[in-house]
The first five atom37 places (N, CA, C, CB, O) and aatype in JSON, in Angstrom:
{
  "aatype": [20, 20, 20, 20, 20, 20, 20, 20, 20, 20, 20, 20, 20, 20, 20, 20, 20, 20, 20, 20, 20, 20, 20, 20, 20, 20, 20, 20, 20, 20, 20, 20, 20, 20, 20, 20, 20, 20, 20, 20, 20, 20, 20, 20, 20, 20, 20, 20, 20, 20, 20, 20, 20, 20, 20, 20, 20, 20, 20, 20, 20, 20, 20, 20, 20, 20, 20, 20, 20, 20, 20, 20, 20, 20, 20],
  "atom_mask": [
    [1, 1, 1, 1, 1],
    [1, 1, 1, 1, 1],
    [1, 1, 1, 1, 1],
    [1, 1, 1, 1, 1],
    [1, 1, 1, 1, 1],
    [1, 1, 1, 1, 1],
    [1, 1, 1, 1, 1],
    [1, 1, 1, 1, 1],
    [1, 1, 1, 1, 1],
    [1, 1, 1, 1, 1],
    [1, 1, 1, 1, 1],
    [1, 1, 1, 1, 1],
    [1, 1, 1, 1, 1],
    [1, 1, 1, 1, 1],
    [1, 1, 1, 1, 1],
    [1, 1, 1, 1, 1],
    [1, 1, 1, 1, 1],
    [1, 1, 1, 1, 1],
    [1, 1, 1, 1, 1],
    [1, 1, 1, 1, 1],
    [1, 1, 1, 1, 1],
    [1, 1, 1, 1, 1],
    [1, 1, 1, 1, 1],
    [1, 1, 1, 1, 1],
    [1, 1, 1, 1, 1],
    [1, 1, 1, 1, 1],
    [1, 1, 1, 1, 1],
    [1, 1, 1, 1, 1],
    [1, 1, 1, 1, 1],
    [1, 1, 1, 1, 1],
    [1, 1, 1, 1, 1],
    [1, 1, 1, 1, 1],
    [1, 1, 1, 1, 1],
    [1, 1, 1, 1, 1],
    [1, 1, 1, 1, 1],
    [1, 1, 1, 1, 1],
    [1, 1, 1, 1, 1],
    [1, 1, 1, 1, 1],
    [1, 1, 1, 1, 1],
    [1, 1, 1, 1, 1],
    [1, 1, 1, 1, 1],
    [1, 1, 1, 1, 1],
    [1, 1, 1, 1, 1],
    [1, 1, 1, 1, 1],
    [1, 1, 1, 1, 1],
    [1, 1, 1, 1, 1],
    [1, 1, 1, 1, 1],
    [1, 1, 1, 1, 1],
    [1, 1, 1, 1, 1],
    [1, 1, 1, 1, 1],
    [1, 1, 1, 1, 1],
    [1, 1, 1, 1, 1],
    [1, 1, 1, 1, 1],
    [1, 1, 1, 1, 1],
    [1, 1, 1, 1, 1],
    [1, 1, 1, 1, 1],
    [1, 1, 1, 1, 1],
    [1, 1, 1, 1, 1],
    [1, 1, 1, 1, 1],
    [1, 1, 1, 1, 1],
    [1, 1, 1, 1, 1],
    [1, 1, 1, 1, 1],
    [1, 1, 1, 1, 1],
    [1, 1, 1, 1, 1],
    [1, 1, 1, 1, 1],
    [1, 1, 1, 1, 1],
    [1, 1, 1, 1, 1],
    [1, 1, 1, 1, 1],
    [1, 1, 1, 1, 1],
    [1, 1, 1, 1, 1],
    [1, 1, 1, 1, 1],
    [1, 1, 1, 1, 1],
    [1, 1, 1, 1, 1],
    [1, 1, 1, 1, 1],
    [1, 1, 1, 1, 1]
  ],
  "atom_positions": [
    [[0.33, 30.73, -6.42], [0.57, 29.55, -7.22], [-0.42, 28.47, -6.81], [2.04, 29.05, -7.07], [-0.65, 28.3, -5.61]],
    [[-1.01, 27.76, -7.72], [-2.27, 26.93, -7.53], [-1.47, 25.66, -7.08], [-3.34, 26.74, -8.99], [-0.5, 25.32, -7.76]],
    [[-1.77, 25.02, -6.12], [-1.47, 23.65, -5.36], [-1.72, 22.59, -6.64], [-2.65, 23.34, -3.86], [-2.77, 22.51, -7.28]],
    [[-0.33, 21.67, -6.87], [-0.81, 21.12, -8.15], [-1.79, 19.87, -7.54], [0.57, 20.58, -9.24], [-2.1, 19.91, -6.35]],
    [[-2.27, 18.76, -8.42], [-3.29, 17.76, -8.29], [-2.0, 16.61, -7.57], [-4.23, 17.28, -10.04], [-0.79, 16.79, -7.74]],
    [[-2.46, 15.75, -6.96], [-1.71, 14.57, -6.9], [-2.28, 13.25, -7.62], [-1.52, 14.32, -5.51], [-3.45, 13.23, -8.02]],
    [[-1.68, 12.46, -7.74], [-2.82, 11.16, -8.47], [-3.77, 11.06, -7.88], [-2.45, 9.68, -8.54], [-4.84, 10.83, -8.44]],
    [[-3.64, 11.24, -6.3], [-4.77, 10.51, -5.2], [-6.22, 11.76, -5.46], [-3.94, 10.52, -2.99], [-7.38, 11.45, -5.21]],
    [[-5.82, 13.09, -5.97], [-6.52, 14.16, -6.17], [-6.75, 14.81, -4.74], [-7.76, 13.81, -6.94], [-7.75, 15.52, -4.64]],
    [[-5.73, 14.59, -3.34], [-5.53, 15.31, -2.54], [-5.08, 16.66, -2.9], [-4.87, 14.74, -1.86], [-4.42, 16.85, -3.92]],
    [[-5.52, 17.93, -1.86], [-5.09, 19.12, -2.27], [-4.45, 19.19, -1.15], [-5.99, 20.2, -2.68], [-3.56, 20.05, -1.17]],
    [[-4.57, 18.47, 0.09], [-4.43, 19.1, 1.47], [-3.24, 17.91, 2.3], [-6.26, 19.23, 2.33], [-3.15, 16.71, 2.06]],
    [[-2.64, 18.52, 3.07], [-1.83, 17.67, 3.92], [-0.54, 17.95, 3.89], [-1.94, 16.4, 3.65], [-0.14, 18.75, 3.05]],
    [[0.41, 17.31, 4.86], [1.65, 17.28, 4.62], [2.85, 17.49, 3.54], [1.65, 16.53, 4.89], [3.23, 16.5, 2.93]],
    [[3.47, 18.78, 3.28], [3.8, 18.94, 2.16], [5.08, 17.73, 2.2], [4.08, 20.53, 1.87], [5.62, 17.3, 3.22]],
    [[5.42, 17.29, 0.57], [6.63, 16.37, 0.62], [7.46, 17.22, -0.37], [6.34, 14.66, 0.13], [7.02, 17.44, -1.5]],
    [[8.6, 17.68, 0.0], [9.53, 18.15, -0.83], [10.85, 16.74, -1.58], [10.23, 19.4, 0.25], [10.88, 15.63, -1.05]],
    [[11.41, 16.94, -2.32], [11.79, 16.42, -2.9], [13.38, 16.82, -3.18], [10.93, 16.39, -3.65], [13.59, 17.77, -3.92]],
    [[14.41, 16.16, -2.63], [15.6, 17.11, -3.24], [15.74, 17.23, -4.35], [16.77, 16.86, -2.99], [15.44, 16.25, -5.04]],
    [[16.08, 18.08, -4.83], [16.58, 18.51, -6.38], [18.02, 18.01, -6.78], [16.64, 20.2, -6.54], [18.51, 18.04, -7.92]],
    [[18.67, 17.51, -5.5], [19.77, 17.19, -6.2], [20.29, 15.61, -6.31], [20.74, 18.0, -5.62], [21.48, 15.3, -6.22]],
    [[19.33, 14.76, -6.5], [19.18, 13.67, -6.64], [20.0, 13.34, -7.7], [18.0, 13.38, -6.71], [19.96, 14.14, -8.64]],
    [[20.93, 12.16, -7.83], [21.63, 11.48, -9.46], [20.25, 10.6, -9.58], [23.56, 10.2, -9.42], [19.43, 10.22, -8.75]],
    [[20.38, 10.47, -10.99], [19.25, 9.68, -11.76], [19.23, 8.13, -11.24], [19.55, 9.71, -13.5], [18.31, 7.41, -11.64]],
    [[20.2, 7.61, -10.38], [20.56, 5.99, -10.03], [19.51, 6.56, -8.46], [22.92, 5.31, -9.8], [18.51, 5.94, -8.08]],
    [[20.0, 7.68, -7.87], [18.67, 7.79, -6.54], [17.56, 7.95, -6.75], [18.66, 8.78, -5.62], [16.84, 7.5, -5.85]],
    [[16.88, 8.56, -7.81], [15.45, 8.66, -8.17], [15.59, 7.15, -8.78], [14.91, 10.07, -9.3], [15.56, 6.23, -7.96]],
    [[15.68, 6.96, -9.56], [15.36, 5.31, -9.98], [15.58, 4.11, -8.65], [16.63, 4.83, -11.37], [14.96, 3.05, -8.72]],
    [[16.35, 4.35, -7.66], [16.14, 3.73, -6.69], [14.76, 3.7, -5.81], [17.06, 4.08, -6.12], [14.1, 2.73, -5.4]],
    [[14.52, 5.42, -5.63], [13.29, 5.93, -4.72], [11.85, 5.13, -5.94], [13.3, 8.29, -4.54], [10.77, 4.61, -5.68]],
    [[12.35, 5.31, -6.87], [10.9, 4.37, -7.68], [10.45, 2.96, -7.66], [11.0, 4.38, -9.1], [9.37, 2.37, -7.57]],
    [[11.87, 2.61, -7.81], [11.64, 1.25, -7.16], [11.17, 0.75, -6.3], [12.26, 0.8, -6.95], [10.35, -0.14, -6.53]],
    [[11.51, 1.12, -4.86], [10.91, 1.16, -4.12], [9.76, 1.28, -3.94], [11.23, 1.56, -3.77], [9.03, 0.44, -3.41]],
    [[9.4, 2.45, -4.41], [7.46, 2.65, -4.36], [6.79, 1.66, -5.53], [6.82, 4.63, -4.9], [5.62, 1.27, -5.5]],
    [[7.73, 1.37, -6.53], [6.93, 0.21, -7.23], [7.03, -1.59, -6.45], [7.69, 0.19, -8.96], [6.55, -2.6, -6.96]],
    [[7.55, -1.53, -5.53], [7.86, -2.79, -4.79], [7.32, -2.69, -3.9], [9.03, -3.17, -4.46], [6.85, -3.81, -3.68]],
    [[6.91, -1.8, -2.89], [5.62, -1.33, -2.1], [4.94, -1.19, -2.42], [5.41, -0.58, -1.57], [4.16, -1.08, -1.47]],
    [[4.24, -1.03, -3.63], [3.01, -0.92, -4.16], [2.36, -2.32, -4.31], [3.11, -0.19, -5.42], [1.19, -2.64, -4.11]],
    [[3.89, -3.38, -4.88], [3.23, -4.61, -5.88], [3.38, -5.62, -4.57], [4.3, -5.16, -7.66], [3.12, -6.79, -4.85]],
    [[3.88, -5.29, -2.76], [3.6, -6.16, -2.29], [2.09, -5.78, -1.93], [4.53, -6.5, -1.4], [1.16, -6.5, -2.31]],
    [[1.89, -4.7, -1.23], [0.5, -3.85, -0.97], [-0.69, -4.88, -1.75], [0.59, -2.0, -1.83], [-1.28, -5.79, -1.16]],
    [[-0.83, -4.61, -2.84], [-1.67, -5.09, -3.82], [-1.74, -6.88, -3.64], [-1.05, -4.52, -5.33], [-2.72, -7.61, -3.76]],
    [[-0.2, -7.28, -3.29], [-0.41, -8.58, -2.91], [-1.19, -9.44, -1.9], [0.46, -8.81, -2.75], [-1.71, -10.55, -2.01]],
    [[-1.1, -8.41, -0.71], [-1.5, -8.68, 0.33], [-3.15, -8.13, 0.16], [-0.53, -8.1, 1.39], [-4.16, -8.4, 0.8]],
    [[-3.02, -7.66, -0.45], [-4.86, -6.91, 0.35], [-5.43, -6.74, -0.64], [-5.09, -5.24, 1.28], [-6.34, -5.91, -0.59]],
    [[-5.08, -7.66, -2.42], [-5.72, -7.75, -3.47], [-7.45, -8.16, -3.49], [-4.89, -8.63, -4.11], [-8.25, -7.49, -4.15]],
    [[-7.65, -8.72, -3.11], [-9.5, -8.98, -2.94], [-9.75, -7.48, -2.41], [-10.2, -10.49, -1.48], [-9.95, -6.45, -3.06]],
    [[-9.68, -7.65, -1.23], [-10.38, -5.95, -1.01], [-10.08, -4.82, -1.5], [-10.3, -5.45, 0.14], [-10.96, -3.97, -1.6]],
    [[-9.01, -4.59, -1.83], [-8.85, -3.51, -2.43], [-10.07, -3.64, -4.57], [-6.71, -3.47, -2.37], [-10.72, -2.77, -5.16]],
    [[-9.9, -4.43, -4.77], [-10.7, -5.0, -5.75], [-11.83, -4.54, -5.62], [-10.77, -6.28, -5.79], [-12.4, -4.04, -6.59]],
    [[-12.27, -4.58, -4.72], [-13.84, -4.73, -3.99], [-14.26, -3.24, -4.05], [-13.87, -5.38, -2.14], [-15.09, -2.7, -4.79]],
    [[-13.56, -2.76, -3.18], [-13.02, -1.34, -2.65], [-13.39, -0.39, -4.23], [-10.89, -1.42, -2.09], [-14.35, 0.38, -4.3]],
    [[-12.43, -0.67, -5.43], [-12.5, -0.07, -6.9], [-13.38, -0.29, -7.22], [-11.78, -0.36, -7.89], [-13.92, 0.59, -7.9]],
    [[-14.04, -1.38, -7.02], [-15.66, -1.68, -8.09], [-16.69, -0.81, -7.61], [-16.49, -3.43, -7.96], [-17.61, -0.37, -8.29]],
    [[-16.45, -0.53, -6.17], [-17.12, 0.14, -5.08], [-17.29, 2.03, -5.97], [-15.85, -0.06, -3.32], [-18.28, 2.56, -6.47]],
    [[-16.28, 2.41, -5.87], [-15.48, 3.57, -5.94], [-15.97, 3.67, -7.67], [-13.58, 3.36, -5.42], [-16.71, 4.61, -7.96]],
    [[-15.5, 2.63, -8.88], [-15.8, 3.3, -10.13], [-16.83, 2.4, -10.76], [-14.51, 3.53, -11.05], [-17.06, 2.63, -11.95]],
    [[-17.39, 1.55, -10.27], [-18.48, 0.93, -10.88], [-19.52, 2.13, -11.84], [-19.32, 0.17, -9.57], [-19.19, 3.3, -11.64]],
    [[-20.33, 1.99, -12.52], [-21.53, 3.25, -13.08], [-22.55, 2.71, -12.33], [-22.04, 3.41, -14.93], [-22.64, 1.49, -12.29]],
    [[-23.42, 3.47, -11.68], [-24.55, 3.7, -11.4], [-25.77, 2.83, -11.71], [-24.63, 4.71, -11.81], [-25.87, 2.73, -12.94]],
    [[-26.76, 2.14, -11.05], [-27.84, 1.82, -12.34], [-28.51, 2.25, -13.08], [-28.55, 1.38, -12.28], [-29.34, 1.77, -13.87]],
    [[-27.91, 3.92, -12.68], [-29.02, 4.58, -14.0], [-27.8, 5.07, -14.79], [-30.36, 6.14, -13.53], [-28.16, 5.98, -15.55]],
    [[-26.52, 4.8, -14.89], [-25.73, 5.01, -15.34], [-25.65, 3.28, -16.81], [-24.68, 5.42, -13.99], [-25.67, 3.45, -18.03]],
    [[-25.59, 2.27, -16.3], [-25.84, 1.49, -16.75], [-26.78, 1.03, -17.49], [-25.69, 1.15, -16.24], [-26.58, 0.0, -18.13]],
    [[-28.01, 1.71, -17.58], [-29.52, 1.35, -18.27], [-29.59, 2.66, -19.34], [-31.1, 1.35, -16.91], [-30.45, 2.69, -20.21]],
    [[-28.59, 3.74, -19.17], [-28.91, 5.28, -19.64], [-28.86, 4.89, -21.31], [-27.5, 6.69, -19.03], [-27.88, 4.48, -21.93]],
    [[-30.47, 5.18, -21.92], [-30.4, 4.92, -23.36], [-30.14, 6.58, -24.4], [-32.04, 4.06, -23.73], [-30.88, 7.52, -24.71]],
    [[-29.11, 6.33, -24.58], [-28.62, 7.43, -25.66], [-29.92, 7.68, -26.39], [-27.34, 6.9, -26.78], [-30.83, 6.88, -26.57]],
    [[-29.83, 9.07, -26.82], [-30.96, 9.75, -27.86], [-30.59, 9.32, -28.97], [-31.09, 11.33, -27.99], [-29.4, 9.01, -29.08]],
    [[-31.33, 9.19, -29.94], [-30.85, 8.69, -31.57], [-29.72, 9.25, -32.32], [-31.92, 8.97, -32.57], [-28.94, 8.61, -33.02]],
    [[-29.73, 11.07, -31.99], [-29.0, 12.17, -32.53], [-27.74, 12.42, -31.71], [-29.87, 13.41, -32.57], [-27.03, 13.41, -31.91]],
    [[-27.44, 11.43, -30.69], [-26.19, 11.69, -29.85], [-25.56, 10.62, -30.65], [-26.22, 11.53, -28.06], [-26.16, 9.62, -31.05]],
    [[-24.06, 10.95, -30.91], [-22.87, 10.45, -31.31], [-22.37, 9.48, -29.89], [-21.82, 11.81, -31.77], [-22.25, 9.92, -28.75]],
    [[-22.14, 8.08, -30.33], [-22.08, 7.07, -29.64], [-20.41, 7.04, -29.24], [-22.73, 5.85, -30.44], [-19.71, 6.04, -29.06]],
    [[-19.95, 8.66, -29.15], [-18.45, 8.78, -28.48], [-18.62, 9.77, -27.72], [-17.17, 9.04, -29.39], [-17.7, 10.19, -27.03]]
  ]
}
């Protein structure tokens, strides 16, 4: 069975299992959470992490200057 993707696109590390027998009020709790850790995270260390993304997905300068051929479809 192929190791699925994670968002982060890790394949490797610590596996996290998950109980299966969670009520829908404990998974919506466990989300919360990671959405309230996330949105202080981002609070605290918003400039750099900023920095960090522009870093990471900015285009290239030859990505940025790259002039399409006439006959390429502009999608």
């Amino acid at each position: 069975m192929k190791p699925s993707l994670l968002p982060s696109g890790r394949q490797r590390g610590i596996p996290f299992l998950l109980p299966d027998d969670w009520t829908p009020e404990q998974a919506l709790a466990v989300v919360e959470l990671l959405d309230d850790l996330r949105e202080t995270i981002w609070n605290h260390y918003q400039i750099p992490l900023h920095e960090l993304l522009r870093e990471l997905y900015a285009p290239t300068s030859s990505e940025k200057f790259a002039i399409n051929e006439p006959d390429d479809p502009p999608f």
